[in-house]
C-alpha positions in Angstrom: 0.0 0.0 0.0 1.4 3.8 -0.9 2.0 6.1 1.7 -0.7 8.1 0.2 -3.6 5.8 0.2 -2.3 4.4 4.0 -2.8 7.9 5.0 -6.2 8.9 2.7 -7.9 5.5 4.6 -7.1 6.9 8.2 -7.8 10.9 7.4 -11.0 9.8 8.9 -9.5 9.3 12.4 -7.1 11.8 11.9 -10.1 14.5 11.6 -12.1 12.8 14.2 -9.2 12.9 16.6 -10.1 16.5 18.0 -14.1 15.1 18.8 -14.3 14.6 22.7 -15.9 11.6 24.2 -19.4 13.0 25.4 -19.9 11.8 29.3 -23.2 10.5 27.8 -24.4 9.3 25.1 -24.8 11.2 22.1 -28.7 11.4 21.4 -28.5 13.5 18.4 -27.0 13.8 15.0 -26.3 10.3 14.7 -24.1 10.8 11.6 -20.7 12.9 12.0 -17.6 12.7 13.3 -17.0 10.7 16.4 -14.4 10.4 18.8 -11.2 8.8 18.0 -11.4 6.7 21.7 -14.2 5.5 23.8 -13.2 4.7 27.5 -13.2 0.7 28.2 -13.3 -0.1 24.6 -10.8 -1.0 22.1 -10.6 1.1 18.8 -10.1 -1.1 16.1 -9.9 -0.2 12.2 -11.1 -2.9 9.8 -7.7 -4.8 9.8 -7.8 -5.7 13.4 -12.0 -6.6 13.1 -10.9 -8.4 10.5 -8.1 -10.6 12.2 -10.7 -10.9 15.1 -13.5 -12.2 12.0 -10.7 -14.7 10.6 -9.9 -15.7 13.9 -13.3 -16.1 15.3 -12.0 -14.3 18.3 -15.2 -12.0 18.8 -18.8 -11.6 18.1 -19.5 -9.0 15.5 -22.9 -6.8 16.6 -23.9 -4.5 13.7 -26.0 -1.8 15.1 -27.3 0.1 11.6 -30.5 1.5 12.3 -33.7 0.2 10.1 -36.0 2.8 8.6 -39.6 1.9 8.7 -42.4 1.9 6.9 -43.9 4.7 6.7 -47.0 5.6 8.2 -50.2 6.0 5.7 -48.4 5.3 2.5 -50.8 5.2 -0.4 -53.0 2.7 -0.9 -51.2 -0.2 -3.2 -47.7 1.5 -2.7 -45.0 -1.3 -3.0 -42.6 -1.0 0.4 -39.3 -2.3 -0.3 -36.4 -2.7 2.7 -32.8 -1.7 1.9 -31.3 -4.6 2.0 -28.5 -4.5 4.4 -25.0 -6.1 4.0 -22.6 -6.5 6.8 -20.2 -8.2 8.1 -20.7 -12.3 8.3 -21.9 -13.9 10.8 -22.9 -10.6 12.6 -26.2 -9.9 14.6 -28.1 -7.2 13.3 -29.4 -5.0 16.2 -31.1 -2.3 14.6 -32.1 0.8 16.6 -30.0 0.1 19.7 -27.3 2.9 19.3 -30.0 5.7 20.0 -28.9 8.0 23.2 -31.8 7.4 24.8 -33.8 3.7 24.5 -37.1 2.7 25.1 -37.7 0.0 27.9 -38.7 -2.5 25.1 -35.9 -2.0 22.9 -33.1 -2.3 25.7 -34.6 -5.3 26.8 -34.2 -6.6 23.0 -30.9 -5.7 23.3 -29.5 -7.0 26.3 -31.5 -10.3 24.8 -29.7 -9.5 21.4 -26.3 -9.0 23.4 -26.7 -12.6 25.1 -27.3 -14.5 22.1 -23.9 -12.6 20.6 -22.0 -13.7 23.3 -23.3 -16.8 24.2 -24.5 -15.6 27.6 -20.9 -14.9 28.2 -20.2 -11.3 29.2 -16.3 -12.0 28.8 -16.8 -13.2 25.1 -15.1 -10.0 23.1 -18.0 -7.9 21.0 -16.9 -5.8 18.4 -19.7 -3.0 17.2 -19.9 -0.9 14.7 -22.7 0.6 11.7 -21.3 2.9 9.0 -18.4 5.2 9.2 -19.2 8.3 11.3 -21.8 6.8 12.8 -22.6 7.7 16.7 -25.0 4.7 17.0 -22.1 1.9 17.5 -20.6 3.8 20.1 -23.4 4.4 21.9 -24.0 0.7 21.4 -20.3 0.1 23.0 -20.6 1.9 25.6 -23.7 0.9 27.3 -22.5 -2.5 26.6 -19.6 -1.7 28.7 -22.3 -0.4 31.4 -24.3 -3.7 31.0 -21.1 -5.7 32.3 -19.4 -6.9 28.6 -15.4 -6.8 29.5 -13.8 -7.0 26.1 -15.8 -4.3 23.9 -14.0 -3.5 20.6 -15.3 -0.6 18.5 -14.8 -0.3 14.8 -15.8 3.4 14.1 -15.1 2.7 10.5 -18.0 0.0 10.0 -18.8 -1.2 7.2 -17.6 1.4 4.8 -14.1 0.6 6.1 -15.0 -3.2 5.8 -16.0 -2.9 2.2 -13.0 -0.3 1.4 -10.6 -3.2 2.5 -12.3 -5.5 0.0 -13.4 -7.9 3.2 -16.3 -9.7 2.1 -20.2 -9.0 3.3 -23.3 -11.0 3.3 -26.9 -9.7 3.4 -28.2 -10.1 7.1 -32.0 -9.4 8.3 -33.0 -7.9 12.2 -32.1 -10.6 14.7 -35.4 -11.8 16.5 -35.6 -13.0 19.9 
């Protein structure tokens, strides 16, 4: 890889590096730059995810959020879902980075969380959603708060993923 194109693929970081951790979550503006750390996590880029993938040495949690329907769409209008495509083998938890969660969506995630893991809160996690995307480190973090010891956090997502050529598969919402 040239020098160049090494330092084009982390300009991201680079520009993200002066965005403070909030002491919170961030329940707002989902999509912008994020902070280059989150405290308790590992930061990974997608050639350490990757090495974790290969290695089966985590769970992978992929946190995009899914758009619904919308409300009173004309009668006979076709709905079609974006399909999403992630990283193999992850569990889609849509709607779980928010700031702020309803009791009924935390509950699916701590359920989504234990199926990840296997029940086993020192099995490693590794979140993410797109690039510049707030909801997989609020996702990390209250993981962290929910007792997971080895939370990795691959603020890249799947844009990074794909960049790097690593394959994808098409994955739907995981259900209880």
């Amino acid at each position: 890889m040239t020098r160049l194109l090494a330092a084009l693929l982390l300009l991201p970081a680079a520009l993200s590096a002066g965005v403070p951790e909030p002491e919170g979550y961030r329940d707002d503006h989902y999509r912008g730059p994020v902070p280059a750390t989150l405290e308790g996590a590992t930061v990974v880029g997608p050639e350490q995810a990757f090495e974790l993938w290969s290695d089966d040495a985590a769970a992978f949690v992929d946190v995009l959020p899914r758009a619904p329907k919308p409300a009173n769409l004309p009668e006979g209008t076709i709905w079609r879902e974006k399909a999403r495509h992630s990283i193999p083998g992850a569990l889609w938890l849509p709607n779980v980075g928010y700031g702020a969660l309803a009791k009924e969506t935390e509950t699916y995630f701590r359920e989504g969380l234990a199926a990840a893991s296997g029940s086993d809160k020192a099995r490693p996690l590794v979140f993410f959603c797109l690039e510049e995307c707030w909801m997989s480190w609020n996702a990390a973090k209250r993981a962290l708060t929910y007792g997971y010891a080895e939370v990795y956090w691959l603020p890249e997502g799947t844009d990074g993923w794909t960049l790097w050529d690593y394959p994808t598969e098409e994955v739907t919402p995981w259900q209880p």
